[in-house]
VEXVEXPA-27733 format. One line per field, with one value per atom (N, C-alpha, C, CB): atom name; x, y, z. Coordinates in Angstrom, 3 decimals, always signed. Glycine has a CB too. Example, Ala and Ser with C-alpha at 12.3 -4.5 7.8 and 13.67 -1.06 7.14 Angstrom:
# residues 2
atom [N/CA/C/CB/N/CA/C/CB]
c1 [+13.190/+12.300/+13.200/+11.308/+12.850/+13.670/+12.900/+14.084]
c2 [-5.690/-4.500/-3.300/-4.473/-2.250/-1.060/+0.030/-0.598]
c3 [+7.800/+7.800/+7.800/+9.046/+7.080/+7.140/+7.870/+5.725]
//
This chain:
# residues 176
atom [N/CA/C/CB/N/CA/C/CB/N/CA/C/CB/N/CA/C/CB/N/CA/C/CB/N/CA/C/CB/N/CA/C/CB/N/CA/C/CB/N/CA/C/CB/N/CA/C/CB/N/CA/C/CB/N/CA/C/CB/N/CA/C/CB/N/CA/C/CB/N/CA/C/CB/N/CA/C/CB/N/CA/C/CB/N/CA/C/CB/N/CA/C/CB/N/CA/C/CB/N/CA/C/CB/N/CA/C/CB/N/CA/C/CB/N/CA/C/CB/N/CA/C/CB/N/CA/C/CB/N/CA/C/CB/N/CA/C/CB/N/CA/C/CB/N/CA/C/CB/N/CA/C/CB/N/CA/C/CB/N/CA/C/CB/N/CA/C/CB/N/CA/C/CB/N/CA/C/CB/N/CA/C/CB/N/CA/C/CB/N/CA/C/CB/N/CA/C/CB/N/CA/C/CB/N/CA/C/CB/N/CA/C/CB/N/CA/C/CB/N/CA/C/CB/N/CA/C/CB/N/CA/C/CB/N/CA/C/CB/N/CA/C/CB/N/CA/C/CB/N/CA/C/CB/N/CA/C/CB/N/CA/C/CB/N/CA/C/CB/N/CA/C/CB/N/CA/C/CB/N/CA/C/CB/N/CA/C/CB/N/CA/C/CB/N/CA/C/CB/N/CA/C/CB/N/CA/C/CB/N/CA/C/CB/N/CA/C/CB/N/CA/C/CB/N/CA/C/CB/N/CA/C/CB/N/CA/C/CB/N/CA/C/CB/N/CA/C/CB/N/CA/C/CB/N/CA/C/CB/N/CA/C/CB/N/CA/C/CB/N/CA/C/CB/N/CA/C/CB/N/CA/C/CB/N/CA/C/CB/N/CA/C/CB/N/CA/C/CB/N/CA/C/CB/N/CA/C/CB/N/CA/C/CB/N/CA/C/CB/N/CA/C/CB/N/CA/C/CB/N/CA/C/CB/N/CA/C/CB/N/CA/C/CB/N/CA/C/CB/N/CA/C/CB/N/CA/C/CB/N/CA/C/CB/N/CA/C/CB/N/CA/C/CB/N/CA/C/CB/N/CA/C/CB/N/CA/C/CB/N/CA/C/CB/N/CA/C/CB/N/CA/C/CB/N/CA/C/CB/N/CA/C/CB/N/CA/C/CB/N/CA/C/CB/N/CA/C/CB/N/CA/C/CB/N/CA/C/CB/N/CA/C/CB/N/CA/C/CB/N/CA/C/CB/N/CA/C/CB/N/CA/C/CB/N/CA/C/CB/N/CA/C/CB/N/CA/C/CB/N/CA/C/CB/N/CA/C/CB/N/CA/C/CB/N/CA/C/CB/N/CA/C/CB/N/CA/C/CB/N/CA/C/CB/N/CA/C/CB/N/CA/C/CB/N/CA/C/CB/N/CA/C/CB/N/CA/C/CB/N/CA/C/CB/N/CA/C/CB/N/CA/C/CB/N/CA/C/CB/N/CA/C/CB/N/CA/C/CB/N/CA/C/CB/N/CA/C/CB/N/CA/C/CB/N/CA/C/CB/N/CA/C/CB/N/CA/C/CB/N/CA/C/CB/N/CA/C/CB/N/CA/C/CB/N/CA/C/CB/N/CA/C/CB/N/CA/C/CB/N/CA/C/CB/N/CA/C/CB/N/CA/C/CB/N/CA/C/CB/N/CA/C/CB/N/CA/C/CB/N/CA/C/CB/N/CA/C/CB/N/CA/C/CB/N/CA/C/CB/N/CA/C/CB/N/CA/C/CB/N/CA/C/CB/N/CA/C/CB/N/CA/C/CB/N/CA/C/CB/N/CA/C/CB/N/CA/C/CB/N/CA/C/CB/N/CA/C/CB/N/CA/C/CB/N/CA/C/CB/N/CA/C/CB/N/CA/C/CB/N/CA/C/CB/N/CA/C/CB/N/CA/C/CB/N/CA/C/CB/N/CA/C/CB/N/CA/C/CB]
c1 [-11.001/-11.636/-10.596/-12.586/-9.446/-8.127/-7.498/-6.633/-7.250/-6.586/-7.133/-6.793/-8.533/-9.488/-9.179/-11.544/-9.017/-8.980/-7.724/-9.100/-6.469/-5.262/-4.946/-4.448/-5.420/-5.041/-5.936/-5.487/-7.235/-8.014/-7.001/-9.234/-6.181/-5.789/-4.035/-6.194/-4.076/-2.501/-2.720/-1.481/-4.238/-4.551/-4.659/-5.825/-5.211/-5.558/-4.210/-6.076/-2.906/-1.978/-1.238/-1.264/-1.294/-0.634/-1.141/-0.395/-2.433/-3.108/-3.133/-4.184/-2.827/-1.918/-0.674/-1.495/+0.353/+1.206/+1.348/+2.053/+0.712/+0.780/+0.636/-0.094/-0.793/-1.325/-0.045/-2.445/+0.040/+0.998/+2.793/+1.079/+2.869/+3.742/+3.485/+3.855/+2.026/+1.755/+1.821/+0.158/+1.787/+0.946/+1.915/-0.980/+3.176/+4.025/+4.127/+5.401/+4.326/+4.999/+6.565/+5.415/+6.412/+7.818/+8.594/+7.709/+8.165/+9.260/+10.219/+8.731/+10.790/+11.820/+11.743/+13.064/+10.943/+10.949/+10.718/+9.567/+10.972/+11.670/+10.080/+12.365/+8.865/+8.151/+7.649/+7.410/+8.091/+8.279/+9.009/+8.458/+9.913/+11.229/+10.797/+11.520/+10.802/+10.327/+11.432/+10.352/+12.536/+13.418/+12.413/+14.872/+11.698/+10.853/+10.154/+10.057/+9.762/+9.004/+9.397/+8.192/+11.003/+11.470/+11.761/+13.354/+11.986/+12.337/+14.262/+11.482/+14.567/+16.097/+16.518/+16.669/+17.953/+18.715/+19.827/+18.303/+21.174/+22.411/+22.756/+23.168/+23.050/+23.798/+25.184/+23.709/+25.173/+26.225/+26.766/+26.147/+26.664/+27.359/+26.369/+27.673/+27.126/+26.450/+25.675/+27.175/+24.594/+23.352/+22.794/+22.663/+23.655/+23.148/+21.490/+23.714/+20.640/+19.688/+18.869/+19.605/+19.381/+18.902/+19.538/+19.056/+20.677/+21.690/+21.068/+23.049/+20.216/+19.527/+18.473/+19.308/+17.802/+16.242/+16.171/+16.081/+17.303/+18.289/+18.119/+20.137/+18.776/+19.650/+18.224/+21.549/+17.575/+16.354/+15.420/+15.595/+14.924/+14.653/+15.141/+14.934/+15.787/+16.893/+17.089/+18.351/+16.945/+16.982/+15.236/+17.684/+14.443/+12.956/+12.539/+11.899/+13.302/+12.909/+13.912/+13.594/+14.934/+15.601/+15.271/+16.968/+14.902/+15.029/+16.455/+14.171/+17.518/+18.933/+18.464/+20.807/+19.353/+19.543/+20.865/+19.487/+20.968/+21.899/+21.695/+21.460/+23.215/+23.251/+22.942/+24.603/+21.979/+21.276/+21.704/+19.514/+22.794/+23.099/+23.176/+23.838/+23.471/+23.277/+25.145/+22.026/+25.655/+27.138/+27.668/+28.146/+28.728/+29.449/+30.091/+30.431/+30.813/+31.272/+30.835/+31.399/+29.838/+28.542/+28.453/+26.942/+27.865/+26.965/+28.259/+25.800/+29.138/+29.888/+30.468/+31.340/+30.431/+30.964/+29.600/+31.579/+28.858/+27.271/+27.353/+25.791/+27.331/+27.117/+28.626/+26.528/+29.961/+31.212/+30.647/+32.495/+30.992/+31.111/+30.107/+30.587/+28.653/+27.788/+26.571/+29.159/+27.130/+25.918/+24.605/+26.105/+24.511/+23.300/+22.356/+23.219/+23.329/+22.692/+22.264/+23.170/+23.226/+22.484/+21.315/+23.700/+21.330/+20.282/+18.762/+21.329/+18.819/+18.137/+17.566/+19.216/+18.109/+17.654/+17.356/+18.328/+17.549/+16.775/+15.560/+17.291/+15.432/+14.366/+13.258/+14.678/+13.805/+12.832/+12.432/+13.560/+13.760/+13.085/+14.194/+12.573/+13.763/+14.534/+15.440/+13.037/+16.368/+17.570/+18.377/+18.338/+18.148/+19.023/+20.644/+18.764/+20.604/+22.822/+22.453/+24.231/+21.905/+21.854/+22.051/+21.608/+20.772/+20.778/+21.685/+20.047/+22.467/+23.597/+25.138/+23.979/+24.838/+25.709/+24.971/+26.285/+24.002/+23.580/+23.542/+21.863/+23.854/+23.645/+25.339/+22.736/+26.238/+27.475/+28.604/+28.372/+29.442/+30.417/+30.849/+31.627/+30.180/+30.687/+31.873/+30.733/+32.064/+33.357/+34.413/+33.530/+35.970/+36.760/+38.039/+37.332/+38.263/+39.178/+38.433/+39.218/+39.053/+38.724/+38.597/+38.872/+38.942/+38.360/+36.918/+39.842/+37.036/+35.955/+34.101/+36.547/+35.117/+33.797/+33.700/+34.058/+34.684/+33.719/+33.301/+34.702/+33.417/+32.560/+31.394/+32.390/+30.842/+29.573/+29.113/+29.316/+29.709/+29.160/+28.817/+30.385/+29.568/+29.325/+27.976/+30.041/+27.800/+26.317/+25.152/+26.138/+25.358/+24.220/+24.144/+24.621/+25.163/+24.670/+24.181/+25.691/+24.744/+24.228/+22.509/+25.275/+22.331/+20.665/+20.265/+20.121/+20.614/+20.113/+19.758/+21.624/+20.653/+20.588/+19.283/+21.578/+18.958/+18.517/+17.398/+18.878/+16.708/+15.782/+14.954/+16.729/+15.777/+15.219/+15.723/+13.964/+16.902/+17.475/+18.446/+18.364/+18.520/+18.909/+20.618/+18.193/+21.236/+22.518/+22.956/+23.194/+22.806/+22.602/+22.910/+21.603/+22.302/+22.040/+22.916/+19.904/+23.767/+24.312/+25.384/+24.290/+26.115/+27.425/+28.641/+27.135/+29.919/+31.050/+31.030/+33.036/+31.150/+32.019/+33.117/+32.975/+34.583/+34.830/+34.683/+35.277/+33.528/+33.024/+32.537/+31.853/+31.747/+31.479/+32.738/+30.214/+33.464/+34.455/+35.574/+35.235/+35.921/+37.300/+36.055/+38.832/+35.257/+34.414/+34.614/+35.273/+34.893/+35.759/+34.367/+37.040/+33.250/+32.303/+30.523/+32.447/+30.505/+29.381/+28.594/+29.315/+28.375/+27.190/+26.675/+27.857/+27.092/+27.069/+26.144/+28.782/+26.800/+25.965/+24.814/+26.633/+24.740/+23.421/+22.361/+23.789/+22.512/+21.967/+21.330/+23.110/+22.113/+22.258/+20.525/+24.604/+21.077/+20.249/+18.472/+20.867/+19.035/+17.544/+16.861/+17.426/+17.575/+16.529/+15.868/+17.310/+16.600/+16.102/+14.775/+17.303/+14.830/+14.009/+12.626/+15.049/+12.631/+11.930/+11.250/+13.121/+11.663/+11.848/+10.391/+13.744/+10.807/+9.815/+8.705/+10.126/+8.989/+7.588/+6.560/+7.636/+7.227/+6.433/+6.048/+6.694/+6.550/+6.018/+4.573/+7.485/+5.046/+4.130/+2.579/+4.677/+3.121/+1.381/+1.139/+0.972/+1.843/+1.355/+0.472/+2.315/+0.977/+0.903/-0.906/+2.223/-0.724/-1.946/-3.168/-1.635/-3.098/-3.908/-4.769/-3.821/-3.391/-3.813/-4.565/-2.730/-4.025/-5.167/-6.780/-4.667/-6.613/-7.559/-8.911/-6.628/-8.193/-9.118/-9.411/-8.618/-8.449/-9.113/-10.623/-8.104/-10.050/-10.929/-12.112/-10.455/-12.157/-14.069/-14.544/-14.723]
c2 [+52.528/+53.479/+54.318/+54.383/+54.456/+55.384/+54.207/+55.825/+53.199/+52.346/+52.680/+50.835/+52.246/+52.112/+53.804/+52.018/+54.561/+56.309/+56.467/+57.628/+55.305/+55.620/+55.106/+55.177/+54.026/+52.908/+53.417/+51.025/+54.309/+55.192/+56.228/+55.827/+56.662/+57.659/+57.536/+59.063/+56.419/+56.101/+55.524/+54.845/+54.674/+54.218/+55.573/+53.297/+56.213/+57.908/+58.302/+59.230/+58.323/+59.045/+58.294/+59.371/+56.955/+56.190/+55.753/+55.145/+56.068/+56.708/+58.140/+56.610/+59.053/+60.372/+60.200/+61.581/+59.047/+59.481/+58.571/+59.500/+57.461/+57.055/+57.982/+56.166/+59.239/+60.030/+60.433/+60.961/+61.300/+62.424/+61.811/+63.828/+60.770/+59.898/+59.960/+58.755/+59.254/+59.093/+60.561/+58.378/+61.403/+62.821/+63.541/+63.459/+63.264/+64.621/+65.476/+64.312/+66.519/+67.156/+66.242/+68.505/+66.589/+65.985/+67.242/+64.002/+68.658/+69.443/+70.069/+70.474/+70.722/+71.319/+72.610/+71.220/+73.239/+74.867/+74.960/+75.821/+76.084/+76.366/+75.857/+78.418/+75.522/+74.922/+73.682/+75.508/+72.668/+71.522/+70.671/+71.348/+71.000/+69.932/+68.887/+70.139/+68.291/+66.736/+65.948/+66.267/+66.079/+65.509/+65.319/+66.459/+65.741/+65.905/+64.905/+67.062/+64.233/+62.719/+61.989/+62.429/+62.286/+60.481/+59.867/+60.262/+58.304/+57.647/+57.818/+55.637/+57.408/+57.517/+56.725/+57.146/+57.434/+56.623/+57.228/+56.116/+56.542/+56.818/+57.252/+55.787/+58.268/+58.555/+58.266/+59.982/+58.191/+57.553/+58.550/+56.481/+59.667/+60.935/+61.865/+61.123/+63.274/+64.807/+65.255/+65.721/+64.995/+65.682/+66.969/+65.196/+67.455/+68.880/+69.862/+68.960/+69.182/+69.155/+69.006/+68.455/+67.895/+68.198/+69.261/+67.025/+69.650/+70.539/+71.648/+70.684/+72.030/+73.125/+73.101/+73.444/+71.959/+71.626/+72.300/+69.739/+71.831/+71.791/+73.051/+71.608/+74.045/+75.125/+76.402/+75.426/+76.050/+76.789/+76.760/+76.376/+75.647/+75.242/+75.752/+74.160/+75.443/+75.976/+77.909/+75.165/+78.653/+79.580/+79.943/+79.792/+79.486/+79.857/+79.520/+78.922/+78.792/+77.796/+78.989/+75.603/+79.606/+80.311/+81.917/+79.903/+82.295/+83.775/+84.163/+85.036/+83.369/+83.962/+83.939/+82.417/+84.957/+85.245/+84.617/+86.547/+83.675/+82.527/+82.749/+80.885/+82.195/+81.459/+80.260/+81.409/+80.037/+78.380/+77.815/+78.248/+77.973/+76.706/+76.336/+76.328/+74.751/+73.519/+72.741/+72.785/+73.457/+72.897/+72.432/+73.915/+71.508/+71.309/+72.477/+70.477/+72.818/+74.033/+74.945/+74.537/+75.726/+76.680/+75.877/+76.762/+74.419/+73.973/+73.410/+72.728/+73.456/+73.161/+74.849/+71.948/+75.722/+77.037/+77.971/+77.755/+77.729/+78.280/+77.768/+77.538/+76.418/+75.683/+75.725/+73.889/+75.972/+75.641/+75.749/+76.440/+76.932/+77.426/+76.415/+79.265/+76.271/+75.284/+76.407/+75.097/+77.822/+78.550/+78.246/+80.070/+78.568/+78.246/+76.995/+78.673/+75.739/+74.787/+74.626/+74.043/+76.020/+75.609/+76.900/+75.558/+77.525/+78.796/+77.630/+80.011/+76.762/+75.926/+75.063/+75.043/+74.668/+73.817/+74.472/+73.029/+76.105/+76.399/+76.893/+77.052/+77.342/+77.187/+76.363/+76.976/+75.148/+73.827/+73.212/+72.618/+73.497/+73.324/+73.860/+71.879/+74.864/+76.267/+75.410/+77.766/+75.695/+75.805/+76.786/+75.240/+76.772/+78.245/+77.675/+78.645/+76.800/+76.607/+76.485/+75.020/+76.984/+77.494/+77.916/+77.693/+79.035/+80.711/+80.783/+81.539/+80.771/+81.392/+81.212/+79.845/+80.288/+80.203/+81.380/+78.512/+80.865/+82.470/+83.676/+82.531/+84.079/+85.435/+85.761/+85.260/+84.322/+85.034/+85.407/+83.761/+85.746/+86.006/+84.963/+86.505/+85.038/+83.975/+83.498/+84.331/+81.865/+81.873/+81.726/+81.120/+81.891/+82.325/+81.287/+84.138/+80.940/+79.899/+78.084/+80.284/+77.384/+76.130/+75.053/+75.932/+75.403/+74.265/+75.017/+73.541/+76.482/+76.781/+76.716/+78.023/+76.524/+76.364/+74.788/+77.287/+74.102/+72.624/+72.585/+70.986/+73.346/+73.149/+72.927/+74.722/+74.440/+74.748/+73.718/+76.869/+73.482/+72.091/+70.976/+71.415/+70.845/+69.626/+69.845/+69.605/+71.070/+71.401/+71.024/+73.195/+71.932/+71.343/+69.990/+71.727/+68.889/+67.784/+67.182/+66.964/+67.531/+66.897/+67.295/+67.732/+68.685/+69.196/+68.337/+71.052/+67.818/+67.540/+65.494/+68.058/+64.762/+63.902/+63.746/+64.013/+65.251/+65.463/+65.159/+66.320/+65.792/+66.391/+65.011/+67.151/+63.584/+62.604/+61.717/+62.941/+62.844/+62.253/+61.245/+63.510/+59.877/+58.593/+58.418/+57.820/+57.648/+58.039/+57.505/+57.645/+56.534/+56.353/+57.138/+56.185/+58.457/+59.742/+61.000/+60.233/+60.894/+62.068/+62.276/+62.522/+63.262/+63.417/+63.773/+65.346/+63.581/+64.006/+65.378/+63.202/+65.836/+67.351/+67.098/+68.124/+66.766/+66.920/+66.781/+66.756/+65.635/+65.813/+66.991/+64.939/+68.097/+69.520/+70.469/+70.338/+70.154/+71.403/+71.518/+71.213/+69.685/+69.776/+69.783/+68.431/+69.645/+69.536/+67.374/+71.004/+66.314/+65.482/+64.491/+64.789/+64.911/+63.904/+65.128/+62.496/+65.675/+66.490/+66.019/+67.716/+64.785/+63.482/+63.494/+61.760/+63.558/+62.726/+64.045/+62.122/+65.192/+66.880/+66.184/+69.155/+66.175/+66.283/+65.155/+66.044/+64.069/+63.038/+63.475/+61.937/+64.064/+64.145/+65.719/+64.820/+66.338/+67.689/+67.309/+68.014/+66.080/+65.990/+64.792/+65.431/+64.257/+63.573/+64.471/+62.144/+65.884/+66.798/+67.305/+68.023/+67.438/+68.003/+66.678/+68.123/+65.822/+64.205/+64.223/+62.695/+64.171/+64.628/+65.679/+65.539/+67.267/+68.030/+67.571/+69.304/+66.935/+66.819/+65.972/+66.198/+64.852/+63.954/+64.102/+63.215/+65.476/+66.272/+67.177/+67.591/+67.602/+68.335/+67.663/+68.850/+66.171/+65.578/+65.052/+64.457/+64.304/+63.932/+65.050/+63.441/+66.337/+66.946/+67.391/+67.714/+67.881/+68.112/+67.243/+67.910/+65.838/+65.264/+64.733/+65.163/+65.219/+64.948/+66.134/+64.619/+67.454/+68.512/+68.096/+69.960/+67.869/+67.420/+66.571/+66.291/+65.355/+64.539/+65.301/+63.067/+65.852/+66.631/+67.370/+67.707/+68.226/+69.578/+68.968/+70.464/+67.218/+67.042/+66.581/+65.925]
c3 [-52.916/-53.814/-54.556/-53.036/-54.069/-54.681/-55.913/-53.117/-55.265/-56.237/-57.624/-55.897/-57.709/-58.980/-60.177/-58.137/-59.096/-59.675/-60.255/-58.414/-59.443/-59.631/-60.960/-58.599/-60.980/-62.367/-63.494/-62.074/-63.648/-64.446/-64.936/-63.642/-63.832/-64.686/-65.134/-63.882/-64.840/-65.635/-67.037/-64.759/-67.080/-68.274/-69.073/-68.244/-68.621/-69.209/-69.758/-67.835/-68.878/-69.146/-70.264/-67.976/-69.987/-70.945/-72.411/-70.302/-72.600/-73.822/-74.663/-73.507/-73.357/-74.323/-74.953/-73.484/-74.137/-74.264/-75.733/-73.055/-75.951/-77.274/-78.439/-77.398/-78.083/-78.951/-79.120/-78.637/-78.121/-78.764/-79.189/-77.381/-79.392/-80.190/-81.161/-80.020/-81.360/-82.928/-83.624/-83.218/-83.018/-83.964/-83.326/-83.693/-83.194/-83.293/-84.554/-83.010/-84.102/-85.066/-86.050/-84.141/-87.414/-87.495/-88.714/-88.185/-88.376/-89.213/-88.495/-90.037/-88.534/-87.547/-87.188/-87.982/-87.472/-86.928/-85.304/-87.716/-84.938/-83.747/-82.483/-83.808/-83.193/-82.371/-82.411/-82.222/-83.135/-82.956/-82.125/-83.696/-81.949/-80.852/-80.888/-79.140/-81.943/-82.276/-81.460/-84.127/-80.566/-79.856/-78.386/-79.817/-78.234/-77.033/-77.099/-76.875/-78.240/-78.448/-78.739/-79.076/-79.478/-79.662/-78.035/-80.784/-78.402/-77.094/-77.473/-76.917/-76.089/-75.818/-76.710/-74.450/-77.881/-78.403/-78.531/-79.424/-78.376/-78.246/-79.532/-77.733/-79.837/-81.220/-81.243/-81.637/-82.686/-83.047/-83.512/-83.813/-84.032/-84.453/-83.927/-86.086/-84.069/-84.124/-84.914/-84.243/-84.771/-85.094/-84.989/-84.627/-86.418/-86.660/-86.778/-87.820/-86.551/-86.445/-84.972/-87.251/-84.555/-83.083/-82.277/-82.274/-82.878/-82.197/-82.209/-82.781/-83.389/-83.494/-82.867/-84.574/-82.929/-81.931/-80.417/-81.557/-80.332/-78.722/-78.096/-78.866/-79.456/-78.836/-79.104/-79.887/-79.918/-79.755/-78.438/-80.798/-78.307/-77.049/-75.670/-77.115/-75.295/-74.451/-74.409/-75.179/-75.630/-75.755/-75.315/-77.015/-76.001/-75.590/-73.943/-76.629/-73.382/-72.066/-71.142/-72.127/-71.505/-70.738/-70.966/-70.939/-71.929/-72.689/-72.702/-71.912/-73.077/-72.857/-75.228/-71.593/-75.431/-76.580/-77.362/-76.518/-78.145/-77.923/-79.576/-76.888/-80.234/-81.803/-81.646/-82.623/-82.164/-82.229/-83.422/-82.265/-84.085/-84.875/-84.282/-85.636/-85.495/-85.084/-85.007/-86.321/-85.718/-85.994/-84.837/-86.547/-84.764/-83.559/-82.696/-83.907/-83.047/-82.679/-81.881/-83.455/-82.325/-81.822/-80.604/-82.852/-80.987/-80.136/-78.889/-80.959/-78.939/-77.692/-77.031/-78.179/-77.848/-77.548/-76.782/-79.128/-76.845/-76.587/-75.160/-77.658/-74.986/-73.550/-72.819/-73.769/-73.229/-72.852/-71.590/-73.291/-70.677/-69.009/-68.479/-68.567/-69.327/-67.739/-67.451/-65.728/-67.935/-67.305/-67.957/-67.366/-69.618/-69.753/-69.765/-70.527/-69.308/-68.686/-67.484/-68.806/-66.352/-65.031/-64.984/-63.468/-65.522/-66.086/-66.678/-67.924/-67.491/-68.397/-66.954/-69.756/-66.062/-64.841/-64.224/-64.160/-63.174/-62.525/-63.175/-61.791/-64.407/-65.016/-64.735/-65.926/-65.000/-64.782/-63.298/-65.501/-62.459/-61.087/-60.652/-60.444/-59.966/-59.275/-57.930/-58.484/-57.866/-56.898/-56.385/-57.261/-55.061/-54.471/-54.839/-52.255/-54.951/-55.890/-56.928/-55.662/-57.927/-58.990/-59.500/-59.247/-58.555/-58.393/-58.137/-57.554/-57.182/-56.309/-58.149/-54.141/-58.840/-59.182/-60.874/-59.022/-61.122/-62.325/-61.627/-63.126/-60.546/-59.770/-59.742/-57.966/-59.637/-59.355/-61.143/-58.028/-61.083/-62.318/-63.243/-61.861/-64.107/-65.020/-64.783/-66.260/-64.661/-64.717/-65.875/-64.008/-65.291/-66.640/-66.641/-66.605/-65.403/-64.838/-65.309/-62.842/-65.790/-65.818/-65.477/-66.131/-63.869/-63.065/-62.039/-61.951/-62.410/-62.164/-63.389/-61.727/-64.407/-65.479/-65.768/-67.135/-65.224/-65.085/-63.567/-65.489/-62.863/-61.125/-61.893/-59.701/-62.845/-62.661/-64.473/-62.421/-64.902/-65.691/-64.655/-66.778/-63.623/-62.619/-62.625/-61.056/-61.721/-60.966/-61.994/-60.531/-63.076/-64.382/-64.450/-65.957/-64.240/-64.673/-63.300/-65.519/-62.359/-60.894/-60.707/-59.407/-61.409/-61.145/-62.215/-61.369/-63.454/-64.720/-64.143/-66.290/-63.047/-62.331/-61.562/-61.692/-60.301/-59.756/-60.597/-59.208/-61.251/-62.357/-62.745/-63.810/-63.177/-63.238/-64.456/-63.191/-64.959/-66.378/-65.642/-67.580/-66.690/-66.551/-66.551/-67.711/-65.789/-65.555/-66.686/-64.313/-67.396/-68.730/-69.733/-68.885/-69.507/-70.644/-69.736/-70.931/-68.913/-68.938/-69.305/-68.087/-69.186/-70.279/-68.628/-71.955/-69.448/-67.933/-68.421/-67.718/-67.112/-67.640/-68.749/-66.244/-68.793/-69.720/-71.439/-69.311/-71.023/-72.779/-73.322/-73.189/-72.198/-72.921/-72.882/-72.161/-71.876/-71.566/-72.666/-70.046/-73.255/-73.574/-75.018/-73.045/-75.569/-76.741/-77.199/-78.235/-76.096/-76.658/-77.253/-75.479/-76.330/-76.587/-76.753/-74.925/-77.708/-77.343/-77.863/-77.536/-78.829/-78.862/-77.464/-79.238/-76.243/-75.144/-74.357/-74.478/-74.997/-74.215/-75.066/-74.782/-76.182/-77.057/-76.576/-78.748/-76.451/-75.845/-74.259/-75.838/-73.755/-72.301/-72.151/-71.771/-72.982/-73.604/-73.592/-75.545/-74.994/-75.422/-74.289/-77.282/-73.393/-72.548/-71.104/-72.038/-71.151/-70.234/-71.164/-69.769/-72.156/-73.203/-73.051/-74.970/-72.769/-72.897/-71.597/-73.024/-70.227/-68.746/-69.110/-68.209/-69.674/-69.435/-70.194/-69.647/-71.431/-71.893/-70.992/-73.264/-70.609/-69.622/-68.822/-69.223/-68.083/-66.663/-67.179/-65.967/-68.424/-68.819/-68.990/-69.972/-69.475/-69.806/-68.799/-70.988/-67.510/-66.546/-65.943/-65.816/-65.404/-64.802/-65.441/-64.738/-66.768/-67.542/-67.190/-68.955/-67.806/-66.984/-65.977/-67.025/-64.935/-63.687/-63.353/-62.748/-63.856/-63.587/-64.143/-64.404/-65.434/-66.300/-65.119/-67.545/-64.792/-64.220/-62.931/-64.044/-61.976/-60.914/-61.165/-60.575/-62.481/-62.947/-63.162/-64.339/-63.651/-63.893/-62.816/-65.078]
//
């Protein structure tokens, strides 16, 4: 009797998730994050635009008060240390080494601000993003590969949306 309920509501889920493919949003203001619906693709350059998608996001998902250009620059100088990416993950699913690491002193030393880039990408692992899509520490720290932050970014951004409609649904069908 579960099987039949189970496969009802994946057909269910897997019919939103077409919808809300077809009918994204596609302008760019700060409530669209049309990066939240494309499927995974490797860029080939820096995308000033998602950079901005990104960094808005990330700013609304954290309440940290951040310059959200989109430029390279910004966008590797904003994330350098790791904090507001491991700030951006306990957000999304809380960790006492997280916390412990947004509760303690920014760091200023540089093998201490790629520790805590480590941690962001090890929670960003944790989280469900594809080893595929994550970036090394030094591609954010040294700035050598931040295609690879941005990629790595928008499939955490992909991650929540999909939690979000599973999760919806599944309330959905409980609730009737």
């Amino acid at each position: 009797m579960a099987i039949p309920c189970i496969i009802h509501m994946i057909n269910i889920f897997l019919l939103s998730v077409v919808h809300v493919i077809d009918h994204s949003p596609c302008s760019t203001d700060s409530n669209s994050y049309i990066f939240l619906y494309l499927p995974f693709q490797n860029l080939d350059k820096f995308d000033k635009n998602l950079a901005t998608e990104i960094l808005q996001w990330i700013q609304t998902t954290t309440g940290e008060s951040i310059n959200t250009s989109g430029d390279m620059d910004n966008f590797g100088a904003v994330l350098k240390n790791g904090m507001l990416l491991c700030k951006l993950m306990n957000t999304l699913a809380p960790s006492p080494q997280l916390q412990k690491i947004i509760n303690g002193k920014v760091p200023t030393l540089a093998f201490k601000c790629m520790e805590v880039i480590n941690q962001a990408v090890m929670a960003m692992e944790s989280y469900g993003v594809p080893k595929t899509e994550l970036f090394q520490t030094v591609d954010l720290w040294e700035a050598g590969n931040l295609t690879a932050v941005l990629t790595c970014c928008s499939a955490v951004g992909r991650k929540v949306s999909v939690i979000t409609i599973i999760v919806f649904f599944l309330l959905k069908t409980v609730l009737q």
